[in-house]
N, C-alpha and C positions, 0 to 999 in steps of 0.2 A: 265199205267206203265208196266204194265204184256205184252202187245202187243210188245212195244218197246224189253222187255229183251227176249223175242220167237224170236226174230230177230236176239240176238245174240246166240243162244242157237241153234244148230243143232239137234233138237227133231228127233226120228224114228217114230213121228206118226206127219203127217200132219195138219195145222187147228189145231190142242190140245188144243190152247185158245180158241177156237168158240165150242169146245165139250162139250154136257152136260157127268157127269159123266158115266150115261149106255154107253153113246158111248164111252167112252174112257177105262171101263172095259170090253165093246164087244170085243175092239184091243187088250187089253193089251195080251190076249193068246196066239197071232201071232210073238213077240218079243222075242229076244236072253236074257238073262240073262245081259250081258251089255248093252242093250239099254233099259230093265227095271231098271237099276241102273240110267242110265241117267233122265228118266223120273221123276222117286221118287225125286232124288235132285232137278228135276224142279220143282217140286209139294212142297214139302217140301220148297221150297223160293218163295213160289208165294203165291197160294191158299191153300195151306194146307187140301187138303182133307183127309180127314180120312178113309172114304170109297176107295178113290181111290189106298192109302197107303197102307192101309189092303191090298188089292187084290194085291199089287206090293211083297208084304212084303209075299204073300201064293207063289205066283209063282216061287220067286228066288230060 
């Protein structure tokens, strides 16, 4: 299910679903303020990570 709705979801970080977490808080430092907003709500309706969240949640 998570494949299919990254399809509808114009993510600023490519693959996101095939990322383990380190990869995706290696990126997160490289991203605007609104496109860590984007991500968290992906996160937040998907996987729910907490680690990933914390790190989205220090950077805004």
């Amino acid at each position: 299910m998570e494949a299919v709705e990254a399809k509808f979801v114009d993510l600023p970080i490519s693959t996101y679903g095939a990322l383990t977490v380190g990869e995706i808080n290696d990126r997160l430092d490289t991203l605007e303020s609104n496109e860590l907003k984007t991500i968290r709500r992906y996160e937040e309706g998907t996987k729910n990570r907490i680690t990933v969240i914390e790190k989205i949640d220090s950077l805004i």
